[in-house]
C-alpha positions as CSV (number, residue, x, y, z in Angstrom):
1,X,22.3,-12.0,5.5
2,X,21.9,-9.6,2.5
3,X,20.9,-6.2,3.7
4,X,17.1,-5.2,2.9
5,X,15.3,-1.8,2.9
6,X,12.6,-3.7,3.0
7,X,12.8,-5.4,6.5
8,X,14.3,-1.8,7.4
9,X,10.8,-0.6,7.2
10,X,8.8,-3.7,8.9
11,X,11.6,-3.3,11.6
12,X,10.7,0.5,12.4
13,X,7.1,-0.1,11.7
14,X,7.0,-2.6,14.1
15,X,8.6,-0.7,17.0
16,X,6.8,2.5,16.7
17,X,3.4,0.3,16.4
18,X,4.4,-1.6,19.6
19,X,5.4,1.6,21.4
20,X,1.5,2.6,20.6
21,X,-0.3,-0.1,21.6
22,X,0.3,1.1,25.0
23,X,0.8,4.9,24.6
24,X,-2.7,6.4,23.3
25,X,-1.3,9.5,24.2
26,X,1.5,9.1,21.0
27,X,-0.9,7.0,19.0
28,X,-3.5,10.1,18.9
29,X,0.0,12.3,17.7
30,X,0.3,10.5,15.1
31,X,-2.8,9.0,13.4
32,X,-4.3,10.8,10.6
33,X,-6.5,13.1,10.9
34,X,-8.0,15.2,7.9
35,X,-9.4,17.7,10.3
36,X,-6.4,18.1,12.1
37,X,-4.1,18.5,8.7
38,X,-6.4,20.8,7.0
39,X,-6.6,23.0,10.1
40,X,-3.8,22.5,12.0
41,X,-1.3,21.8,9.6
42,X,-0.2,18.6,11.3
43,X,1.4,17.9,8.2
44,X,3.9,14.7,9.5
45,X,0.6,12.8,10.3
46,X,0.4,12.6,6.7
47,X,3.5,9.8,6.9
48,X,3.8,9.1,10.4
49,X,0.4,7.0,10.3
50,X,1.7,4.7,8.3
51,X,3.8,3.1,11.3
52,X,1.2,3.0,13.5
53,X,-1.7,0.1,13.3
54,X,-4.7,-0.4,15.6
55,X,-3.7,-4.0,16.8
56,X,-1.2,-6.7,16.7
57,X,-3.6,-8.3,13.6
58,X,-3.9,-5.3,11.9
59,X,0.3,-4.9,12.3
60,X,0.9,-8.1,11.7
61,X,-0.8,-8.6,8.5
62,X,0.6,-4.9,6.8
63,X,3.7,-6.3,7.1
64,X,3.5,-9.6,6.1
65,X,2.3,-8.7,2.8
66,X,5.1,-5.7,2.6
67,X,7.5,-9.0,3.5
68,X,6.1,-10.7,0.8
69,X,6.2,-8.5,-2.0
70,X,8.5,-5.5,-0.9
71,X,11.9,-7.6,-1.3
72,X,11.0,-8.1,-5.0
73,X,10.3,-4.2,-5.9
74,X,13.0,-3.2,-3.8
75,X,15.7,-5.3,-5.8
76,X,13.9,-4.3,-9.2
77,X,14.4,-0.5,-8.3
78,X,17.9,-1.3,-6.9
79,X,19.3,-3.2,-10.0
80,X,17.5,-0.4,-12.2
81,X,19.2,2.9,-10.9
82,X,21.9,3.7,-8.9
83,X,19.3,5.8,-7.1
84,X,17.0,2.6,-6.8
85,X,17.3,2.5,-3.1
86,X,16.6,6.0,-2.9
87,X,13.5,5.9,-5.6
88,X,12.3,2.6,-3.7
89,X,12.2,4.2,0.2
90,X,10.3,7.2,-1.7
91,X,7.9,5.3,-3.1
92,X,6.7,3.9,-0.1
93,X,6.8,6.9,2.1
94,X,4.6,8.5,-1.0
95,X,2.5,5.6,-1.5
96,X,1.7,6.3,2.7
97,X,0.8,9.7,1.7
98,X,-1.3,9.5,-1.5
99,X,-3.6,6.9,0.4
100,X,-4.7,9.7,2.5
101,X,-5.9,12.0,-0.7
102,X,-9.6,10.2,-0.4
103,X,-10.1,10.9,3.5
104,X,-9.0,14.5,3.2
105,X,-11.2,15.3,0.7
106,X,-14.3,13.5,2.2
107,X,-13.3,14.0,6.0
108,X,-11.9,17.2,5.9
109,X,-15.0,18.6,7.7
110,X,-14.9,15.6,10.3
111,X,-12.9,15.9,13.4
112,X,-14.3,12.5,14.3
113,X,-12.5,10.6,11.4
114,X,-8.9,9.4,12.1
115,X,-7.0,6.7,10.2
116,X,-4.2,4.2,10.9
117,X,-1.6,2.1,9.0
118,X,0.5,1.0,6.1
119,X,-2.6,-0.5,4.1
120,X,-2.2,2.2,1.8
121,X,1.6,1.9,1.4
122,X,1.0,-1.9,0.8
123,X,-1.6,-1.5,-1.8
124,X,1.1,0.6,-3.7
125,X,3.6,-1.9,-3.4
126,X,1.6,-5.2,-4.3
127,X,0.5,-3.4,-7.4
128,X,3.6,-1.6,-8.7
129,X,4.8,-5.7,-8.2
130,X,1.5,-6.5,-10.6
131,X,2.4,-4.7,-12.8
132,X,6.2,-5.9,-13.1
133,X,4.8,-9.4,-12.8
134,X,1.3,-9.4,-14.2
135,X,1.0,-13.2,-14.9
136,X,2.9,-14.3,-11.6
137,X,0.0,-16.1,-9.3
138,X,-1.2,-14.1,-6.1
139,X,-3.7,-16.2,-3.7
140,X,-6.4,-15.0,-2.3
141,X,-6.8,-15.3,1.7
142,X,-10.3,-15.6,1.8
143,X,-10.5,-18.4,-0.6
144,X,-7.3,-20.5,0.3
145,X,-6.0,-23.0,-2.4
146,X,-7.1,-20.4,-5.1
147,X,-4.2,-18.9,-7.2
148,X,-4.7,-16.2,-9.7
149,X,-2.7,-14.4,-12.4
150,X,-1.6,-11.0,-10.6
151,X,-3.5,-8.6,-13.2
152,X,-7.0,-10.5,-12.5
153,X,-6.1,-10.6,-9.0
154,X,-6.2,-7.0,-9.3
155,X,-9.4,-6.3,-10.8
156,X,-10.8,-8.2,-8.2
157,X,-9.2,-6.7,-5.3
158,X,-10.1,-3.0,-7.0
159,X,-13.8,-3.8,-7.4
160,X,-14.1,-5.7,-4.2
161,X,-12.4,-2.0,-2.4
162,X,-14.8,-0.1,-4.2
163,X,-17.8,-2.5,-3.1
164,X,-16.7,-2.2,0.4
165,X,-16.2,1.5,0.3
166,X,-19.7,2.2,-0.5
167,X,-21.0,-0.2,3.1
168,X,-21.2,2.2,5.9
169,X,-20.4,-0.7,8.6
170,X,-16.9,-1.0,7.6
171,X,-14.5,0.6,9.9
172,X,-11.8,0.2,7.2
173,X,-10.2,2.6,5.0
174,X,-11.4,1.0,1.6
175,X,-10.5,4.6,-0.1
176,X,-7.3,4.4,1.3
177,X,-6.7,1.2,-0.4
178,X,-7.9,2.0,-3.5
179,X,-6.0,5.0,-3.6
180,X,-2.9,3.3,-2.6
181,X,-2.9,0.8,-5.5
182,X,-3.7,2.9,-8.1
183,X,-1.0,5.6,-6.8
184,X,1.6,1.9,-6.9
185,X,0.4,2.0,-11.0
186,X,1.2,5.2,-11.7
187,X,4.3,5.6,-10.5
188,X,6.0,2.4,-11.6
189,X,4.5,3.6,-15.1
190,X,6.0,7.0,-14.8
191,X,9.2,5.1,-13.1
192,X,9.8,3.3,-16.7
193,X,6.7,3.6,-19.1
194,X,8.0,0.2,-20.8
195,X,6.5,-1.5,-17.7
196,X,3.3,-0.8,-18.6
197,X,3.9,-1.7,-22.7
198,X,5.4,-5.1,-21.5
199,X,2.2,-5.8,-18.7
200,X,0.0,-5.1,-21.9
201,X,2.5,-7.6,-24.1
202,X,2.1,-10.0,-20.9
203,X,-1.3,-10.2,-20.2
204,X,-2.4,-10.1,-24.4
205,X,-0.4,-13.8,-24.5
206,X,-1.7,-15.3,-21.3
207,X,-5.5,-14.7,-23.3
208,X,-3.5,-15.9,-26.7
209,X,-3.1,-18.9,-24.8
210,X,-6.5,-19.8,-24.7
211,X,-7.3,-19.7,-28.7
C-alpha cells in the first residue's frame, strides 16, 4: 500500500472527531470561536476545528471528498518539489485557517457563534484540484447522473455558497466555504503561476470546441 498524506489526515481527523462525539467537554476546547480568538487568544482553535465535525454525516462526508480529491493534489505537489509533502500538509492546515477569516470578522463581537470542521480545508483542496484539472468532470450530489467540467462546476458551487450565505436559516458555514475555495485558487496560483495560464489555455479550447 503506497503511503499517503492524504489518508494521514482522514486517519487523525477521524479519531479526534470520534473522541468528540462523546466528549463535549474537548469538543467546546476546540471548535472555533471568533470571540474566544479575538479575546482570548485561543489561537490553536484556529486549526484544531478542522478535526472536529458535529456528526458522523458531517465527518463522514468532509472526508470523503478530501479522499476523493486529496490523493491527486498530494502526488501533484509531491512529484513537483522535493518539499511537495511539506508544501501539500501546509496547504491544508492553511486552507483550515483562511476559512475562518469571514467568521472572525463578522462574529468577532458574538460569543454565541462557534464553528466546526474541515469544509473549509476541503473547499481549498477541490479547487486547487480545478484548477490543475479544469475540464476533468465533477458530479454534482444533488443532481446525481449530472457530470460537469470542473471550472463550471465551480462557478456553480461559488454562487450557490454565496446564495446560501445570504439565508439566515442555514446553520452552515457558507463563508467558510467560500473562503476556503478561493484561498485553494490562490495558492496553487502563487504555488506555480503556469497553473493558472494553462487553466485559461484549458478552458478557452473546451469553448473552441463548440465553434
Amino acid at each position: 500500500m503506497t503511503f499517503s498524506y492524504t489518508i494521514i489526515l482522514i486517519i487523525i481527523t477521524c479519531i479526534i472527531s470520534f473522541i468528540t462525539f462523546n466528549n463535549e467537554e474537548i469538543k467546546s476546547n476546540l471548535l472555533f470561536s471568533p470571540y474566544q480568538y479575538v479575546n482570548y487568544k485561543k489561537w490553536w482553535i484556529l486549526i484544531s476545528h478542522g478535526f472536529i465535525h458535529a456528526d458522523f454525516l458531517h465527518l463522514f462526508f468532509n472526508m470523503y471528498v478530501l479522499y476523493i480529491f486529496g490523493p491527486t493534489l498530494e502526488f501533484y505537489f509531491i512529484n513537483s518539489s522535493e518539499l511537495g509533502a511539506f508544501y501539500y500538509i501546509g496547504f491544508y492546515l492553511l486552507g483550515i485557517i483562511f476559512s475562518t477569516l469571514p467568521s472572525i470578522l463578522k462574529h468577532k463581537n458574538n460569543p454565541s457563534y462557534n464553528s466546526l470542521g474541515a469544509s473549509g480545508a476541503v473547499s481549498s483542496v477541490v479547487f486547487a484540484y480545478i484548477i490543475i484539472y479544469p475540464l476533468r468532470e465533477l458530479g454534482l450530489i444533488l443532481i446525481p447522473g449530472l457530470f460537469l467540467p470542473g471550472f463550471i462546476f465551480g462557478i456553480i458551487y461559488l454562487l450557490a455558497e454565496h446564495y446560501l450565505s445570504k439565508k439566515q436559516y442555514s446553520n452552515i458555514a457558507h463563508d467558510a466555504h467560500i473562503s476556503g475555495s478561493l484561498f485553494g485558487v490562490f495558492f496553487i496560483v502563487i504555488y506555480d503561476f503556469n497553473n493558472l495560464l494553462i487553466f485559461f489555455q484549458k478552458t478557452l479550447f473546451y469553448f473552441q470546441t463548440f465553434r
